[in-house]
DRENDO-1510 file (C-alpha; in Angstrom, 1 decimal, always signed):
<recs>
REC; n; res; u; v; w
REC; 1; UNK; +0.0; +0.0; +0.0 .
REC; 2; UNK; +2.9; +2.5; +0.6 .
REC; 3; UNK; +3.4; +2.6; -3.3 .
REC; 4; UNK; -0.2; +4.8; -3.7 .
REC; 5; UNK; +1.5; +7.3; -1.3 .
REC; 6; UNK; -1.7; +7.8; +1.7 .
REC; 7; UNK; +0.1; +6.3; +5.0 .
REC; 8; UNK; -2.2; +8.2; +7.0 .
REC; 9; UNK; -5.4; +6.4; +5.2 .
REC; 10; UNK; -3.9; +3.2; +5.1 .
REC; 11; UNK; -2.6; +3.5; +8.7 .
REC; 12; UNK; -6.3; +4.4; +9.8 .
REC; 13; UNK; -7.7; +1.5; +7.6 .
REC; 14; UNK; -5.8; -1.0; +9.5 .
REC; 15; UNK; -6.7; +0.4; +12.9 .
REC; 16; UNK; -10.2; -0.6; +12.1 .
REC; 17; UNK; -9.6; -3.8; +11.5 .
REC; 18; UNK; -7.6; -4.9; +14.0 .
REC; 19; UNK; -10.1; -3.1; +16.5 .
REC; 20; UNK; -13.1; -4.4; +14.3 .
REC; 21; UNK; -14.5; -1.1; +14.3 .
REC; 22; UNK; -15.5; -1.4; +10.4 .
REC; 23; UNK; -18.1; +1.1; +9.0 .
REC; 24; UNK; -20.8; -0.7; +6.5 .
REC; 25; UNK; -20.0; +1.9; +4.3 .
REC; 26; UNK; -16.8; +4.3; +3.3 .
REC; 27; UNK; -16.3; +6.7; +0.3 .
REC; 28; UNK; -12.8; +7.1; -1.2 .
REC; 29; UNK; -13.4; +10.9; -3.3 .
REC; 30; UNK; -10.7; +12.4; -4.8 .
REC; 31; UNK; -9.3; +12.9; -8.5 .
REC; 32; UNK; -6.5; +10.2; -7.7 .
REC; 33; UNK; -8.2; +7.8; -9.7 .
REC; 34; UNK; -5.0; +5.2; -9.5 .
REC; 35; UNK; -4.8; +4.9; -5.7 .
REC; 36; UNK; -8.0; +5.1; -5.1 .
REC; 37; UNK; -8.4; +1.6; -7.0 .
REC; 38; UNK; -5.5; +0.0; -5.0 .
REC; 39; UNK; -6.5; +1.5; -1.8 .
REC; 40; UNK; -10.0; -0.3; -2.1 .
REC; 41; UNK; -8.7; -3.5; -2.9 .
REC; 42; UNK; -6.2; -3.5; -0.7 .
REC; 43; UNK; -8.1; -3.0; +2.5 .
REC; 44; UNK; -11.0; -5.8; +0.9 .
REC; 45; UNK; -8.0; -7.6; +0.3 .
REC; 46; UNK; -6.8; -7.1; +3.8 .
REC; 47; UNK; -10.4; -7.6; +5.5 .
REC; 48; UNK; -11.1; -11.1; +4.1 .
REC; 49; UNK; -7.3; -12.1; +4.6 .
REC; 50; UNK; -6.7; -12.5; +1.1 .
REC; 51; UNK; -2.9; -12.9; +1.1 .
REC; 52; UNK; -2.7; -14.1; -2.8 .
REC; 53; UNK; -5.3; -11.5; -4.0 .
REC; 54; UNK; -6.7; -13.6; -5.9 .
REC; 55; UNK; -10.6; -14.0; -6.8 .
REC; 56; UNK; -12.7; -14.0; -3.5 .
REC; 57; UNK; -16.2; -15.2; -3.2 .
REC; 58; UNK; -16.9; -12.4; -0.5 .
REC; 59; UNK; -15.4; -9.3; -2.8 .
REC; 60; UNK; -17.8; -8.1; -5.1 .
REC; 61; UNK; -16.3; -5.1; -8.2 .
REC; 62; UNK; -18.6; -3.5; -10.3 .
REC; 63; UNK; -18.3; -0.4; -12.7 .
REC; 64; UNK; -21.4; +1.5; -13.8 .
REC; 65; UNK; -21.5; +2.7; -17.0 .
REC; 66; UNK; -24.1; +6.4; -17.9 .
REC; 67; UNK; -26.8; +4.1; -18.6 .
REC; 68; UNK; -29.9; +3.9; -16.7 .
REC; 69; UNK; -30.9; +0.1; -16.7 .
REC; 70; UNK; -27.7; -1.0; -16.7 .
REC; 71; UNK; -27.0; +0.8; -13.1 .
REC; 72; UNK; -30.2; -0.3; -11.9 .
REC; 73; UNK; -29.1; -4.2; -12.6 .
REC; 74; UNK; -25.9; -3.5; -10.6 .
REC; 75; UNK; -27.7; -2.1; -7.8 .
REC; 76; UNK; -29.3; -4.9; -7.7 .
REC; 77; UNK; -27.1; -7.6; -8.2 .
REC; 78; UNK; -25.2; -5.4; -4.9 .
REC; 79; UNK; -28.2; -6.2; -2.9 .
REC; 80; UNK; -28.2; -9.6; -3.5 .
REC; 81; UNK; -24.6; -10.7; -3.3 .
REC; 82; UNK; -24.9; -8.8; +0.3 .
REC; 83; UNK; -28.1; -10.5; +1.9 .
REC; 84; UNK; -26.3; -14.3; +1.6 .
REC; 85; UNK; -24.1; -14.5; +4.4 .
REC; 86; UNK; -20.6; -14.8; +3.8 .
REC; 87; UNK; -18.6; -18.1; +2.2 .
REC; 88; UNK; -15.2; -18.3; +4.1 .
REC; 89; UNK; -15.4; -14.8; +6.0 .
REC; 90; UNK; -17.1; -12.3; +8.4 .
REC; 91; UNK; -17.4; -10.0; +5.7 .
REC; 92; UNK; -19.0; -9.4; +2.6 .
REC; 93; UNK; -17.4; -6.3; +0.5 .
REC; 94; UNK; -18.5; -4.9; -2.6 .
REC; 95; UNK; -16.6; -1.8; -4.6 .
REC; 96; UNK; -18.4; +0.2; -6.7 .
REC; 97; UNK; -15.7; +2.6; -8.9 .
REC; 98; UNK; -17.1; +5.4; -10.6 .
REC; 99; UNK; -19.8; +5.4; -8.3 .
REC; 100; UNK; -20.7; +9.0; -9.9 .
REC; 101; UNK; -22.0; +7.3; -12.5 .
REC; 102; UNK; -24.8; +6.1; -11.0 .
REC; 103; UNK; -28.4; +7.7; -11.8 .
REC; 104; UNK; -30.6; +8.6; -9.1 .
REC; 105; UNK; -32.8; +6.4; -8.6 .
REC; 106; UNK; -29.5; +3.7; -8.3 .
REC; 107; UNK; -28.0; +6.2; -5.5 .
REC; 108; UNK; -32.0; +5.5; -4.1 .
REC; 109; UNK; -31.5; +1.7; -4.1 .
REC; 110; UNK; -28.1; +2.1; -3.0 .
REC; 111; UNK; -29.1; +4.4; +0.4 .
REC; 112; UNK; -32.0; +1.8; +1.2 .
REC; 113; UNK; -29.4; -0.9; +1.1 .
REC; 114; UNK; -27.4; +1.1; +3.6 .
REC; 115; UNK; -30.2; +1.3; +5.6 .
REC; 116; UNK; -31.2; -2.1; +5.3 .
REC; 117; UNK; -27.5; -3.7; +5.4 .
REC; 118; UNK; -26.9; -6.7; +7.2 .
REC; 119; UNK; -23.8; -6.4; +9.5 .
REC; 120; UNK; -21.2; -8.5; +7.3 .
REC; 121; UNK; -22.2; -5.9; +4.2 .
REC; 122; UNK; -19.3; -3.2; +3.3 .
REC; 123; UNK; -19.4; -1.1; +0.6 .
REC; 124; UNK; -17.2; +0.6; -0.7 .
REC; 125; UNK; -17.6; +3.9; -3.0 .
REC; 126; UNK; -15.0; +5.1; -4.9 .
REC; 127; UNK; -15.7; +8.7; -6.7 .
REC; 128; UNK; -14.0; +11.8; -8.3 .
REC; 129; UNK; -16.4; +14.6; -6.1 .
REC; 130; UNK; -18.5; +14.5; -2.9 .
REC; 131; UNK; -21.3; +16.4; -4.8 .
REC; 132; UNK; -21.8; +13.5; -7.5 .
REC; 133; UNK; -23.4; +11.6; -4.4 .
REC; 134; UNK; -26.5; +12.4; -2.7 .
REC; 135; UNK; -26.1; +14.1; +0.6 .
REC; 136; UNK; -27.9; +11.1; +2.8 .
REC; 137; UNK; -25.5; +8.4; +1.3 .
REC; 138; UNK; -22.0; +10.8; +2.1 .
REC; 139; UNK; -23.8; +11.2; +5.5 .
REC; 140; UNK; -24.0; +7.0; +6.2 .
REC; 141; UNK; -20.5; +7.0; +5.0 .
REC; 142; UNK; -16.3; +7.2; +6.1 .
REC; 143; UNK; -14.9; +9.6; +4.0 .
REC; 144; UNK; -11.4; +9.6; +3.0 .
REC; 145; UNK; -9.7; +11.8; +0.4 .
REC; 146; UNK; -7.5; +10.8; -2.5 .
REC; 147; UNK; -5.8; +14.2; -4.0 .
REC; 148; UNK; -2.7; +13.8; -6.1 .
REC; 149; UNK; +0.1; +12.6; -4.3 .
REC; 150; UNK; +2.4; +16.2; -5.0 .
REC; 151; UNK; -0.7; +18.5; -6.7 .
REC; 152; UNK; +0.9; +21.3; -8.5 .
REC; 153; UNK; +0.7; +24.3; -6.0 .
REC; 154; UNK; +2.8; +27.3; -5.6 .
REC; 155; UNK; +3.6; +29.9; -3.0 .
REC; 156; UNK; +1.9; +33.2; -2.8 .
REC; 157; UNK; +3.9; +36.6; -2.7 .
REC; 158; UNK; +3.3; +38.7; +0.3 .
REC; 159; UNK; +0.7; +40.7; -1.2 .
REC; 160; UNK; -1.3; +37.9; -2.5 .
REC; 161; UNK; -1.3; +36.1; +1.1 .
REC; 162; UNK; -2.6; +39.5; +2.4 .
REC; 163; UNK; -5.2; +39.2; +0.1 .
REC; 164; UNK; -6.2; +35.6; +1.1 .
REC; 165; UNK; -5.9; +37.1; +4.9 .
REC; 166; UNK; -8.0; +39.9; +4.2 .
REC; 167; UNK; -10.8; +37.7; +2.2 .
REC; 168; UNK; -11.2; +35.2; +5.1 .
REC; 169; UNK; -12.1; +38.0; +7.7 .
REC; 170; UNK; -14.0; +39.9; +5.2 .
REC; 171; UNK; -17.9; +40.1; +4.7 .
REC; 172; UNK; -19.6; +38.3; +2.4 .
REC; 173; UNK; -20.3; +41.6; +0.3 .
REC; 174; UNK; -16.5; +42.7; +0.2 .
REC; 175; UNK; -15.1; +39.4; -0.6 .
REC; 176; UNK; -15.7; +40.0; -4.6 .
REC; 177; UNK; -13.4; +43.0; -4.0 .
REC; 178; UNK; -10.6; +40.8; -3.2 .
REC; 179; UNK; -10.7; +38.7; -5.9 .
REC; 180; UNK; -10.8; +41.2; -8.1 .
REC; 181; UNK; -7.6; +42.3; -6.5 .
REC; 182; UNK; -6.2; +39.4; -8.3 .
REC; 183; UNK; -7.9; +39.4; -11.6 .
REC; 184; UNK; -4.2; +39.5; -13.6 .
REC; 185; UNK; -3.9; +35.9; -12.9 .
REC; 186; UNK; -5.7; +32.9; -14.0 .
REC; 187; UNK; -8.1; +30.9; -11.7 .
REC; 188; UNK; -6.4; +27.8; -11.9 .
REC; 189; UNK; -3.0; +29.7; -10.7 .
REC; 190; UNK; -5.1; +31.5; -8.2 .
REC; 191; UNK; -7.1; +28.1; -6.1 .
REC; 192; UNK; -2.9; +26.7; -7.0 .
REC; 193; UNK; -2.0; +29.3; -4.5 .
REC; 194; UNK; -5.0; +29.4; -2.1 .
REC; 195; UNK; -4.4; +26.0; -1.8 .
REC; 196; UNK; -0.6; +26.3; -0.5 .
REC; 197; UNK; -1.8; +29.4; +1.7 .
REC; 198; UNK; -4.3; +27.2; +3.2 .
REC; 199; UNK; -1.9; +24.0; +4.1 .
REC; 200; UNK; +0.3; +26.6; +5.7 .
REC; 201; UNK; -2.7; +28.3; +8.0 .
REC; 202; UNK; -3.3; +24.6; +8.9 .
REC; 203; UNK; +0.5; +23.3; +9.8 .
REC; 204; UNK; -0.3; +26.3; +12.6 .
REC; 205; UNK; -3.8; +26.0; +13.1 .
REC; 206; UNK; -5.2; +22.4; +12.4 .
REC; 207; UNK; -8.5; +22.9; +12.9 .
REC; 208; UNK; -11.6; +21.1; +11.8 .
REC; 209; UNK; -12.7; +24.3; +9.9 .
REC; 210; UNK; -9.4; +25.3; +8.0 .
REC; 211; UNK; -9.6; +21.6; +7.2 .
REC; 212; UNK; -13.2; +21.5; +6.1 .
REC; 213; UNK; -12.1; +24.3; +3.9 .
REC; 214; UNK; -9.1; +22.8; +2.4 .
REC; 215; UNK; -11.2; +19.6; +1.4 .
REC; 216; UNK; -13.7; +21.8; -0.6 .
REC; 217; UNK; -11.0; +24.5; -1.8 .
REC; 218; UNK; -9.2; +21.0; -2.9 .
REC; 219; UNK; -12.5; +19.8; -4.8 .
REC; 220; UNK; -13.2; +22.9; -6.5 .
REC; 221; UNK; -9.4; +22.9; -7.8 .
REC; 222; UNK; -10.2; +19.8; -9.2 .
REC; 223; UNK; -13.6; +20.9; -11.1 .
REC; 224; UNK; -11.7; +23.9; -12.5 .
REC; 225; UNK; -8.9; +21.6; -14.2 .
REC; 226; UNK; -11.0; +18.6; -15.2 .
REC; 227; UNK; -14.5; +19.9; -15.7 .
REC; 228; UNK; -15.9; +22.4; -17.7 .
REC; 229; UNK; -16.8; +24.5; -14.6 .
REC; 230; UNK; -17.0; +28.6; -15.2 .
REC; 231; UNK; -14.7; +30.4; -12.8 .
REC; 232; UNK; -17.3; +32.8; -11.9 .
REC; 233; UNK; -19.0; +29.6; -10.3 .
REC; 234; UNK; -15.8; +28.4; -9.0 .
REC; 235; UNK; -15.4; +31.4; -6.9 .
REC; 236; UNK; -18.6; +31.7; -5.7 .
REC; 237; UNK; -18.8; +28.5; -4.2 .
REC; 238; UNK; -14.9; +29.8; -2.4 .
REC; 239; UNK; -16.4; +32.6; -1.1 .
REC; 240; UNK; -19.6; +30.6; +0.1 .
REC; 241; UNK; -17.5; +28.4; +2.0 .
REC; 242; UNK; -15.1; +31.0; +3.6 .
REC; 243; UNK; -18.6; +32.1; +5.0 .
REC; 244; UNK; -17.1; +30.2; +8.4 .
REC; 245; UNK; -16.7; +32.7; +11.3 .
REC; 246; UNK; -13.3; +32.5; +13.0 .
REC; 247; UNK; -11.3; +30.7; +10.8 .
</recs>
């Protein structure tokens, strides 16, 4: 596991097990598509002590494709491959991948099997955003990021951290006036260097809020450089979520 680069997730992942303090469900979220594959595997692997990795009768992979019946099927084929009890384990674990792809009303099967699961079901979801999953399945769920191992960030001059200072104590009607402050660069370059401003405020001050706002600073990096999102809406959702009194 050390090759994917996430210690700290792996580390926590075996601490579960070997307190048997398993969730029936987790989401691995992050644009690290690669790790978050191995990860997954690696802790079904690890759960249903299977040393050769080989097929297991208790680990269940399926990848939805953007059609509507077809997610539906593999919904259901999920619910069934969880109600049997397991063949040689305490567990039964199924990995969905893409799990974005699935329509609605698969993400509505899929929360009424986390609220019907039996206690040897675990799911596992692995997906590029938090917002491509309905809000009461992330809420029934461990959620662990996958971010690029070394994402390309870079460190802000003085008067850009001032900015970033000024913008987090600022109200919500001034904030604009900030951002406009740095309208000679590109947003990419500009979330590049909230982001490293950020992991610094947090070396200092780990909080669960400057963390809460790195994870979605983090996810709206990730729209700007791999979807087709309009800055304008990148921003605003920044300056909703510095809305968060005494950062």
């Amino acid at each position: 596991m050390n090759e994917t680069g996430y210690k700290k997730i792996a580390n926590y992942l075996t601490k579960c097990i070997g307190r048997d303090y398993l969730s029936h469900a987790y989401i691995f979220y992050g644009p690290d598509e690669d790790s978050k594959h191995k990860t997954a595997f690696w802790f079904a692997d690890k759960i249903l002590k299977n040393d050769n990795r080989k097929f297991h009768p208790d680990l269940l992979s399926i990848k939805p494709e953007m059609n509507d019946e077809l997610s539906i099927d593999l919904i259901r084929q999920l619910k069934n491959f969880l109600t049997l009890r397991p063949y040689s384990n305490e567990y039964k674990i199924a990995i969905i991948e893409t799990a974005e792809k699935l329509n609605n009303f698969a993400q509505n099967a899929l929360l009424k099997i986390f609220e019907e699961a039996p206690k040897h079901a675990i799911v596992i979801l692995c997906v590029n955003t938090l917002d491509s999953i309905a809000d009461t399945i992330i809420s029934r769920a461990v959620r662990l990021p996958f971010w690029r191992i070394k994402p390309a960030v870079s460190e802000p001059d003085k008067k850009t951290s001032d900015i970033f200072e000024a913008l987090l104590g600022a109200n919500f009607s001034s904030k604009y006036n900030y951002i406009e402050k740095l309208n000679s660069q590109k947003a990419p370059k500009i979330f590049k260097t909230w982001l490293y401003f950020l992991r610094e405020k947090f070396k200092t001050n780990p909080t669960k809020k400057i963390t809460d706002l790195l994870a979605k600073s983090q996810n709206i990096y990730f729209k700007l450089n791999e979807t087709n999102i309009n800055p304008k809406f990148a921003y605003d959702e920044l300056l909703l979520n510095t809305e968060i009194k005494k950062l």
